[in-house]
C-alpha positions in Angstrom: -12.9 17.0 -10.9 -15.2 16.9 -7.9 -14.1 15.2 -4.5 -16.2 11.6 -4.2 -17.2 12.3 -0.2 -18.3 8.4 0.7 -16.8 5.1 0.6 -19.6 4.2 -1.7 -17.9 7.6 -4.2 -14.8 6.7 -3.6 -15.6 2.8 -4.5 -17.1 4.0 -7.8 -14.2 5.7 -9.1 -12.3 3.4 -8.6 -13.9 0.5 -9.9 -14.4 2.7 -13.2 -10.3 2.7 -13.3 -9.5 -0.9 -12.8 -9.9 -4.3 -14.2 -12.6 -6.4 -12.3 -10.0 -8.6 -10.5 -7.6 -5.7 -9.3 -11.0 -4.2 -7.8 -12.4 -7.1 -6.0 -8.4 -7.3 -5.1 -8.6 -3.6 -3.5 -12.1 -4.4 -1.9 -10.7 -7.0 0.1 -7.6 -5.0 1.1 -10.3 -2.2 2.1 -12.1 -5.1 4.1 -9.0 -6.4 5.8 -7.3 -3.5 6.4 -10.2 -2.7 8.7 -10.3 -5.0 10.5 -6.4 -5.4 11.2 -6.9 -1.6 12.3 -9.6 -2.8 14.3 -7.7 -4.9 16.4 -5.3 -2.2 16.7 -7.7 0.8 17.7 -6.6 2.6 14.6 -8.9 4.5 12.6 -10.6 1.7 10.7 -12.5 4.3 8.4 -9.0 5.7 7.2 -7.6 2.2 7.0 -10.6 0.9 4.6 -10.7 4.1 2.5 -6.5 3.7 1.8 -7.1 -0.1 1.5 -9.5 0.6 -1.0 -7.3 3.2 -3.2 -3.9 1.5 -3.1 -3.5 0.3 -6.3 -5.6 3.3 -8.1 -2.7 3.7 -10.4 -1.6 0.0 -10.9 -2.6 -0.2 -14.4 -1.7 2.8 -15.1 0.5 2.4 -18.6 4.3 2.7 -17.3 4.7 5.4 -20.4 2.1 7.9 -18.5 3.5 7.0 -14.9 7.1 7.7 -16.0 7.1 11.6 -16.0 5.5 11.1 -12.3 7.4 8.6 -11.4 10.8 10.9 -11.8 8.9 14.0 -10.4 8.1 11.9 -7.3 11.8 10.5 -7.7 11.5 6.8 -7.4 13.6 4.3 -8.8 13.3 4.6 -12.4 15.0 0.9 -13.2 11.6 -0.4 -10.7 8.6 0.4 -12.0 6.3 -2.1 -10.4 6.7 0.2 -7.1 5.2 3.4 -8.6 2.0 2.9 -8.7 1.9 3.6 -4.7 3.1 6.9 -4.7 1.8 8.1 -8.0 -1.5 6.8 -7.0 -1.5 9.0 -3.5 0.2 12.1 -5.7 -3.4 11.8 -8.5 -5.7 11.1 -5.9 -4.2 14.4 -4.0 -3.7 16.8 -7.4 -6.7 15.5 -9.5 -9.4 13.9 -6.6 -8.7 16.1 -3.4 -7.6 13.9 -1.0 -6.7 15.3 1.3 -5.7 13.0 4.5 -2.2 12.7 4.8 -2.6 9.9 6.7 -4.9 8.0 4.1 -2.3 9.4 1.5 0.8 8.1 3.0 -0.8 4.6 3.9 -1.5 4.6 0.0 2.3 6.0 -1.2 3.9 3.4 1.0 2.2 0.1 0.1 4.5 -0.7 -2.6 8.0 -1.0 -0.4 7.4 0.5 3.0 9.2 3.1 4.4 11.8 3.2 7.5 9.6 5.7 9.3 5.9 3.9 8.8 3.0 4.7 10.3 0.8 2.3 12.3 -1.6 3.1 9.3 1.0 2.9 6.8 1.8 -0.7 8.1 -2.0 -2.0 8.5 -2.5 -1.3 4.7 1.5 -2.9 3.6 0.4 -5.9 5.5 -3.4 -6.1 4.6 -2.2 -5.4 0.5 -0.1 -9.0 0.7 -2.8 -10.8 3.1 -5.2 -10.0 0.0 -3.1 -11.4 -2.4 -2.7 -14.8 0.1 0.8 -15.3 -0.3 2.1 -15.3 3.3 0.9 -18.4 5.3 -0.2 -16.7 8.6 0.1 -13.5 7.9 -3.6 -12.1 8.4 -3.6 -14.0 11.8 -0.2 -12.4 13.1 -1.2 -9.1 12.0 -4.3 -9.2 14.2 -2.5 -9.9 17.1 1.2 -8.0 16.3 1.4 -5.5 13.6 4.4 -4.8 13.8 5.5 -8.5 13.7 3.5 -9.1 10.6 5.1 -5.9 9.1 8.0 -7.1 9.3 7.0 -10.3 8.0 5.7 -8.3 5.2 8.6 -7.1 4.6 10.8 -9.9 4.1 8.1 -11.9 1.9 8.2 -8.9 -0.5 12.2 -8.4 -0.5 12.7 -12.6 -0.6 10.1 -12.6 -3.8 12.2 -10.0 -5.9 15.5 -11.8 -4.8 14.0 -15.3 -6.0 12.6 -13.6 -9.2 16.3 -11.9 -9.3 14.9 -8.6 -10.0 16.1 -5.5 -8.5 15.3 -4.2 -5.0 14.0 -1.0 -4.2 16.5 0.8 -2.0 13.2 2.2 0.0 12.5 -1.5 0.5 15.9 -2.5 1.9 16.0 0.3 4.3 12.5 -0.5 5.1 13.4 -4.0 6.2 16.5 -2.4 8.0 14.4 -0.3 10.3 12.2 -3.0 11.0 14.6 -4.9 11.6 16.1 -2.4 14.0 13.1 -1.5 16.1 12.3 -5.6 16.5 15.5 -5.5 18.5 14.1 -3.1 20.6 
């Protein structure tokens, strides 16, 4: 398969993998995720391209993400995290994506990770502000990333607890290292 090389290529695929709603979902991630990187002088291209793709694999069937999911070695009780990292994984092996910046922003959506990027964060954040499910959120993140990552963070862990379901040990240690450097 051939590289898309725009937005506009890029927008296309995708929206001939998804449902309508999940699209118009991931073009309003693309749309605020540039903007929070705006107001962060990160690189608002890379930021709308990885806002865009996010959820690439999210209805993927869990019977064809499986086998990816153990290659890539996520939690195999957990499978409503793996369409982050199987989505950057296809979009690398099958598309040619190739920024490991975009790519990582895209694997890490789902449940963070302890070492995230500024990028990584600005697309975490931007994925639940175009959901609307955290009050504030989209104004915090314009003025303290890291703050709204955090809060990110525990919206996502407090809804699995209150659903009862089980956490993804990336998720916790996520929230632990936030924690951590908000103590700084």
């Amino acid at each position: 398969m051939s590289t898309p090389s725009t937005f506009a290529d890029w927008e296309a695929l995708l929206r001939g993998r998804i449902s309508a709603s999940r699209f118009e979902h991931s073009l309003r991630a693309a749309r605020l995720a540039a903007e929070i990187a705006r107001a962060h002088d990160l690189p608002e291209e890379k930021a709308a391209l990885a806002g865009l793709l996010h959820d690439f694999a999210h209805e993927m069937p869990e019977a064809e993400m499986a086998p990816l999911a153990r290659e890539l070695g996520c939690d195999p009780d957990i499978p409503a995290v793996w369409h982050g990292p199987i989505a950057a994984l296809i979009l690398r092996r099958d598309y040619g994506l190739v920024a490991g910046d975009v790519l990582s922003a895209i694997a890490r959506h789902t449940v963070g990770a302890p070492d995230m990027t500024p990028l990584d964060e600005v697309v975490f954040v931007a994925d639940l502000v175009a959901h609307d499910i955290v009050p504030g959120l989209h104004e915090l993140a314009l003025r303290d990333l890291r703050g709204a990552t955090l809060a990110a963070s525990a919206a996502s862990v407090g809804d699995v607890l209150q659903r009862r379901r089980r956490i993804d040990l990336v998720a916790v240690r996520t929230w632990n290292a936030l924690l951590d450097r908000a103590m700084l």
